[in-house]
C-alpha positions in Angstrom: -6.0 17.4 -23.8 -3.0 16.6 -25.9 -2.3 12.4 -26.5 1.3 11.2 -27.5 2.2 7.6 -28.5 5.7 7.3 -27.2 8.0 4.6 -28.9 10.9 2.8 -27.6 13.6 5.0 -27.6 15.4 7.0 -25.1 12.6 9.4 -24.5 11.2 9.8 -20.8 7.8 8.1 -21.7 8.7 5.1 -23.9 7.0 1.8 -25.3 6.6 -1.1 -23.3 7.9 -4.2 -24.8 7.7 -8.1 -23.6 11.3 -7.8 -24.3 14.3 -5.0 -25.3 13.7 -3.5 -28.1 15.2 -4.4 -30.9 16.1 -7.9 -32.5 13.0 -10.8 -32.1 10.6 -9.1 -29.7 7.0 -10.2 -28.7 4.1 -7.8 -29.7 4.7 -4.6 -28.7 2.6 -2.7 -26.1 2.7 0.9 -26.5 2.3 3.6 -23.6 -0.3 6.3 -24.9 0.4 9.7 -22.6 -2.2 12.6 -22.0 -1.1 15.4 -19.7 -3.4 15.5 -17.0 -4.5 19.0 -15.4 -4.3 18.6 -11.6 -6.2 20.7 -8.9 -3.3 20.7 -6.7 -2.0 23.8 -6.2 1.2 25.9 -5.4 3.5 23.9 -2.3 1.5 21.1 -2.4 2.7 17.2 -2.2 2.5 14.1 -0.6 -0.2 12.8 -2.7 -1.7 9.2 -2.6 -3.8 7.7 -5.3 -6.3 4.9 -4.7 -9.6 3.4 -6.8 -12.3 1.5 -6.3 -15.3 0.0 -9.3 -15.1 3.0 -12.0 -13.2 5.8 -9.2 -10.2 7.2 -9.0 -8.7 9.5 -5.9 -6.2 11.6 -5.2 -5.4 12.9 -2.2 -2.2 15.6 -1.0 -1.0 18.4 1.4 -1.4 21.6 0.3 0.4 25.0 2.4 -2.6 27.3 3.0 -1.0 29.9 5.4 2.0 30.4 7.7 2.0 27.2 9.0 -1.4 25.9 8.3 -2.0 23.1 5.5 -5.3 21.4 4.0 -5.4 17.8 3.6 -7.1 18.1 0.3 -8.7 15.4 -2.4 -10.2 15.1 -5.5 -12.0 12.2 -8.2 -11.3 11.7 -11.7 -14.3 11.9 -13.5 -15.2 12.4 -17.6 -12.0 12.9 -18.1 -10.2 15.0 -15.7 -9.7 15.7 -11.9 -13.0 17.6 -10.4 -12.5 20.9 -8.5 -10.5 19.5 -4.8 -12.3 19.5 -2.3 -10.8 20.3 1.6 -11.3 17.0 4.3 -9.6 18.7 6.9 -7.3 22.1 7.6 -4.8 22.0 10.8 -1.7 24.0 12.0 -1.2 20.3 13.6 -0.7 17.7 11.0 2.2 16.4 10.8 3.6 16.9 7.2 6.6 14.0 6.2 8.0 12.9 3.0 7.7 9.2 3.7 4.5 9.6 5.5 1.4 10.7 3.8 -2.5 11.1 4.1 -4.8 8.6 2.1 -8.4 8.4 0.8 -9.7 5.3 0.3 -13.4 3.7 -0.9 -14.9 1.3 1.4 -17.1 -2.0 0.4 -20.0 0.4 1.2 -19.1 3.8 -0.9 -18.2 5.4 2.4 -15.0 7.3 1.7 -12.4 7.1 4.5 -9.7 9.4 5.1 -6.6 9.3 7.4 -4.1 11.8 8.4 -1.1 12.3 11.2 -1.4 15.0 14.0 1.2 16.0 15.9 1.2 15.5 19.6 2.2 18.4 22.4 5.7 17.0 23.1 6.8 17.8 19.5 9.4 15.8 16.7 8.6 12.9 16.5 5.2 13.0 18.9 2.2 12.3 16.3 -0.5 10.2 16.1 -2.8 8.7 13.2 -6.3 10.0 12.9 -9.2 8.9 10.8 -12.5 10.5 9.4 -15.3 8.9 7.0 -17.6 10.8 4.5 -21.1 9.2 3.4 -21.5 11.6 0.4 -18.7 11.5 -1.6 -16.7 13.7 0.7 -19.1 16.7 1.3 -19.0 16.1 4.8 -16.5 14.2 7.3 -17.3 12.6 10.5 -15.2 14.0 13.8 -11.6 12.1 13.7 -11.2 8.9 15.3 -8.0 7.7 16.9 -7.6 3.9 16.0 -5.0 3.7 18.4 -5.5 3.3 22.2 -1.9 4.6 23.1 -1.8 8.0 23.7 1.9 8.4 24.2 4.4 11.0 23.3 5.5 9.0 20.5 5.3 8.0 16.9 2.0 6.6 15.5 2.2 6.6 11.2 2.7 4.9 7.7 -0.7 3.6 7.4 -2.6 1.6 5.2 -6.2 0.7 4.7 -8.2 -2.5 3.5 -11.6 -3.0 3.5 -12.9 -5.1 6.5 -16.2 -6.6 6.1 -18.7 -3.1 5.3 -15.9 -0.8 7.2 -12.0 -0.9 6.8 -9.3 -2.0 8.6 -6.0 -0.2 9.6 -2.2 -1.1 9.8 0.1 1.3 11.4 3.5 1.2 12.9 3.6 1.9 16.6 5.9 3.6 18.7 4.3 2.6 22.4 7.4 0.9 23.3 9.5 4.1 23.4 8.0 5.9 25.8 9.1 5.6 29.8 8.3 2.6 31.7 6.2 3.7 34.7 9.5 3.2 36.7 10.7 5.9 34.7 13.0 3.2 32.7 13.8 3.4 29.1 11.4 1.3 27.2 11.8 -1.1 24.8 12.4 1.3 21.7 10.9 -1.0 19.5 8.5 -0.1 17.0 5.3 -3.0 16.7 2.7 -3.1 13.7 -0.7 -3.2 14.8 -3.9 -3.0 13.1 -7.3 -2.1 13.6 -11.2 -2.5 11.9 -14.0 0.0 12.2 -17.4 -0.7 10.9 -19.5 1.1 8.4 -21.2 3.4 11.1 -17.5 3.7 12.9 -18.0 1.6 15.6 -14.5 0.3 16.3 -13.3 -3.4 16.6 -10.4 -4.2 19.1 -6.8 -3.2 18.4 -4.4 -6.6 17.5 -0.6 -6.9 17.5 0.7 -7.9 14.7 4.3 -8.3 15.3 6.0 -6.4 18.1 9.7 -5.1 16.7 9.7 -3.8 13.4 11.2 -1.8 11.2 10.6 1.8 12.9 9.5 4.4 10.0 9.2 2.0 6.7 5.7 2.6 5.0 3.7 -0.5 5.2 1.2 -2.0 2.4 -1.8 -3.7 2.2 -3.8 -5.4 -0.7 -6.9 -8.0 -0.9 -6.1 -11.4 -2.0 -8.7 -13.8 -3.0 -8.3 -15.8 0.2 -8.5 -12.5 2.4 -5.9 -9.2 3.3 -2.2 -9.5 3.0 0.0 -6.5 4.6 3.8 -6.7 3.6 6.2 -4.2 6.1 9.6 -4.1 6.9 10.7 -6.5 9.8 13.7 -6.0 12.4 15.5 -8.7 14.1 17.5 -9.0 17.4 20.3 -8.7 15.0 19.3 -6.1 13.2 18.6 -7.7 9.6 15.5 -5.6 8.1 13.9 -7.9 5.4 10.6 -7.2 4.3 8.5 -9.2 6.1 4.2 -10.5 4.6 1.2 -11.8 7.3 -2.3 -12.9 6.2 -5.2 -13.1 8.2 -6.0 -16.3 8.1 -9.1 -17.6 10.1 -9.8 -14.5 11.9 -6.3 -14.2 13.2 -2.5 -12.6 11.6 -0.4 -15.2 11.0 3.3 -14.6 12.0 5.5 -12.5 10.0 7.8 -14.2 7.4 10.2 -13.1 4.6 9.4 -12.7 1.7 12.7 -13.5 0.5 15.9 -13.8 2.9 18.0 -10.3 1.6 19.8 -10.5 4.9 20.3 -7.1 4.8 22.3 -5.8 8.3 20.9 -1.8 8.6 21.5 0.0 12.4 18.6 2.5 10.9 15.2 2.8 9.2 16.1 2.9 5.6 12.5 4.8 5.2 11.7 2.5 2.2 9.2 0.3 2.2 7.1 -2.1 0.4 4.2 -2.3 -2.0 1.7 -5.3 -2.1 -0.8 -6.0 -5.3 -3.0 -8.8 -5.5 -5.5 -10.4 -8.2 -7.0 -13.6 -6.6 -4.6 -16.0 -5.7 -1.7 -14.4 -7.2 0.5 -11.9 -5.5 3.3 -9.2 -5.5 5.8 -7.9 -3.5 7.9 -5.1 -4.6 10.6 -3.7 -2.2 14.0 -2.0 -1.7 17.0 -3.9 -0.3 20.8 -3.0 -0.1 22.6 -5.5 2.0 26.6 -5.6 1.1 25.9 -1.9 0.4 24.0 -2.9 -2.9 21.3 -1.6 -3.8 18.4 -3.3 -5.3 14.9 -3.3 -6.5 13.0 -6.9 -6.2 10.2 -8.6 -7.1 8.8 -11.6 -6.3 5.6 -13.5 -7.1 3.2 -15.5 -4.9 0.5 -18.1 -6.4 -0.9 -19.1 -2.8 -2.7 -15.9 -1.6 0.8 -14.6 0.1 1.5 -18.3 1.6 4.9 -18.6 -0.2 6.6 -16.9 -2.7 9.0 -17.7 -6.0 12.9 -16.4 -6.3 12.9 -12.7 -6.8 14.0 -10.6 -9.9 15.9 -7.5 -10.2 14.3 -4.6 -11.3 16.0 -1.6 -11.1 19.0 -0.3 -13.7 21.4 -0.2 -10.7 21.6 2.9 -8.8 17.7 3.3 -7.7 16.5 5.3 -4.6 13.6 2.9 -4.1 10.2 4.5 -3.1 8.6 1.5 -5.0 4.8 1.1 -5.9 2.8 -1.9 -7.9 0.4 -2.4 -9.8 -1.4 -6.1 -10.9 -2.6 -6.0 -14.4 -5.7 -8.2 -15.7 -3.1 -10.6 -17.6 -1.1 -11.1 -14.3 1.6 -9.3 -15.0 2.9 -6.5 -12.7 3.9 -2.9 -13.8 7.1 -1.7 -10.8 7.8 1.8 -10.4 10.8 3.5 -8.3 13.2 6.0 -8.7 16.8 5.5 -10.0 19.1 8.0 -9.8 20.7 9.4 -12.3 23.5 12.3 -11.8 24.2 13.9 -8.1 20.4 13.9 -7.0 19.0 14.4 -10.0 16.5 10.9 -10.1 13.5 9.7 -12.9 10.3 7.7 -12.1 10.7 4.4 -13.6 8.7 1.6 -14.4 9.0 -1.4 -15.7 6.9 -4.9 -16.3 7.1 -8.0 -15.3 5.3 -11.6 -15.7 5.3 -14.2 -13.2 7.8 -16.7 -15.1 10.3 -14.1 -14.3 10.0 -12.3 -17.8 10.5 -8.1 -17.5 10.8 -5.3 -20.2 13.2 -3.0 -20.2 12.7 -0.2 -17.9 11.3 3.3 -19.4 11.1 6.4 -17.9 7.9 8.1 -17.1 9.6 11.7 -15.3 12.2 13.3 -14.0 12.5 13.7 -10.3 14.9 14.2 -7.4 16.5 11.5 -5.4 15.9 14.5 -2.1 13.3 14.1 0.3 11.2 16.4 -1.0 10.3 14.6 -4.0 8.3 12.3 -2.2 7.0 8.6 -2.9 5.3 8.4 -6.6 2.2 6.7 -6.9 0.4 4.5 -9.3 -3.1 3.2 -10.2 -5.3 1.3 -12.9 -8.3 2.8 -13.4 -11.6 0.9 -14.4 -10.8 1.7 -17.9 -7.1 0.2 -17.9 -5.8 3.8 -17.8 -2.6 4.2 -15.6 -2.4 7.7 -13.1 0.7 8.7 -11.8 1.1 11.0 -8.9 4.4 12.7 -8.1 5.9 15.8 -6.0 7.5 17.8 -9.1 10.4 20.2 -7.2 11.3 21.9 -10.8 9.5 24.8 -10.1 9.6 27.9 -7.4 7.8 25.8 -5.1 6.5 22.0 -5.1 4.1 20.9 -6.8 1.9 17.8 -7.2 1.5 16.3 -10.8 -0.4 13.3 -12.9 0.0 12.3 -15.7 -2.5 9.1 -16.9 -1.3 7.1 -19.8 -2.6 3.9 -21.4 -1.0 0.2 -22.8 -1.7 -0.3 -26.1 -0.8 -3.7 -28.0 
């Protein structure tokens, strides 16, 4: 497949410098590009990216019929995506921008797979479902609920970790909004909760994490060397929504704190959240925050497995849409990607890297996109190899369309 060494100019996949470019700059790194053939097809999106030793997934939503769709996934392997491969098909699932399907690798090599299935009450009724495949996703176990609430409400933005040989799930939680048995309003709050299943899918029991958060804000999970860290949106009695990190810490979540005080006053979900990427000790937080009606992308840094973390940097160009992932490189530097907009919804992917002394580059851009709902939340991993795969929903076409492109830093 075609290779292009991009340079740092204005074009939409550009070099990577320690610095601007121009004047005294440190060595340069270079982003080397190679168009990726995908086996996504026509109105497909959603995807989600993970890896694990030498793999890489990719999983995605795909429209198979009038109101039907296939949870779909696929490895990259010798040097390109193997033929997808179907997990599950439903006219049930309940297909969202902001909240997606995964595949992800367990300690084991058990693939595990989660999706959202709406309930019988309809909207906003769904609730999170999990399968696992011992042979590279040939065949799937029968779904498993990790939630014991069964209620007409919300159940979503997941994320997985590996717990001991099996995983462990986060999810947001809408118990509280159903009717108190007195037939009362409940609480309308949303809590996080999270759950572990073994190997052989024998479930664990089901902990409370915090009990009012942010109600439909993807959460994010990532290993540090002194065990998990999940970073999530938080919601006070006063409505602030920061973004909020807890560790488990001696068998137990520690409280919620901020990661840095935004003070940002929202009546509503902002439907942005967080990413979390970790390399030992060291730790990253990348997030959306508008408070004054400002909007931001930040980063901050943690050298203490998530226990505290440094002032945060800026790094967006000033009108960004969020949707934020992160990526930890071997060095300890982090690569950021969001979206800024550019004109009316028009948006690009954007990425830019930064170092923990609060050194970034400039930002490049890696594609054009759409600020709309449809475009989805872009992804990003590191392959094995030091590769980079990025995931979008590309809406130029007659119908949506999932795309990757994998590109490499050169110095």
């Amino acid at each position: 497949m075609p290779r292009y060494v991009m340079k740092c100019t204005g074009l939409s996949l550009a070099l990577l410098a320690l610095s601007a470019c121009g004047g005294d700059t440190p060595p340069e790194l270079r982003v080397v590009f190679e168009a990726v053939e995908t086996p996504a097809g026509a109105n497909s999106g959603e995807p989600f990216l993970s890896t694990s030793n030498a793999d890489v997934y990719m999983s995605w939503l795909e429209a198979v019929d009038s109101g039907s769709h296939a949870l779909r996934m696929s490895r990259y392997d010798d040097g390109r995506w193997q033929e997808g491969s179907t997990i599950a098909v439903s006219e049930r699932f309940f297909v969202n921008w902001a909240d997606f399907p995964s595949v992800n690798r367990g300690p084991t090599g058990t693939l595990w797979a989660h999706w959202l299935e709406r309930g019988q009450a309809g909207g906003y009724d769904y609730g999170v479902r999990v399968v696992r495949s011992a042979d590279g996703g040939e065949t799937w176990s029968e779904a498993w609920t990790p939630h014991d609430d069964d209620s007409a409400t919300e159940h979503g933005f997941v994320s997985a970790m590996p717990a001991g040989q099996g995983m462990g799930f986060v999810w947001l939680d809408g118990r509280a909004y159903a009717p108190a048995a007195d037939g009362s309003d409940g609480t309308k709050e949303m809590s996080l909760r999270y759950r572990e299943v073994s190997a052989d899918g024998l479930p664990g029991p089901e902990t409370l994490i915090d009990a009012r958060v942010c109600d439909c804000c993807q959460t994010s999970a990532a290993m540090a060397g002194n065990g998990p860290v999940i970073v999530y949106r938080n919601r006070s009695e006063g409505e602030i929504r920061d973004i909020y990190v807890t560790r488990l810490v001696d068998g137990a979540w520690t409280d919620g704190v901020a990661v840095h005080a935004d003070g940002w006053e929202i009546s509503g979900c902002p439907v942005n959240g967080p990413a979390v990427a970790a390399g030992g000790e060291d730790v990253a937080v990348a997030w959306f925050t508008a408070p004054g009606d400002v909007p931001n992308v930040k980063l901050a840094f943690s050298s203490d497995g998530g226990a505290s973390f440094g002032s945060p940097v800026v790094m967006d160009d000033g009108t960004p849409a969020g949707r934020v992932d992160l990526l930890m490189l071997g060095d300890g530097s982090v690569l950021v990607t969001w979206l800024e907009r550019t004109e009316g919804e028009n948006a690009e992917v954007r990425m830019r890297q930064a170092f923990p002394d609060g050194t970034t580059t400039e930002s490049v851009s890696l594609t054009t996109s759409s600020a709309g709902r449809a475009s989805g939340f872009p992804r990003v991993v590191q392959a094995s190899d030091g590769a980079i795969h990025l995931a979008w929903t590309d809406l130029s076409g007659d119908s949506p369309q999932v795309r990757v492109s994998r590109f490499e830093l050169e110095k």
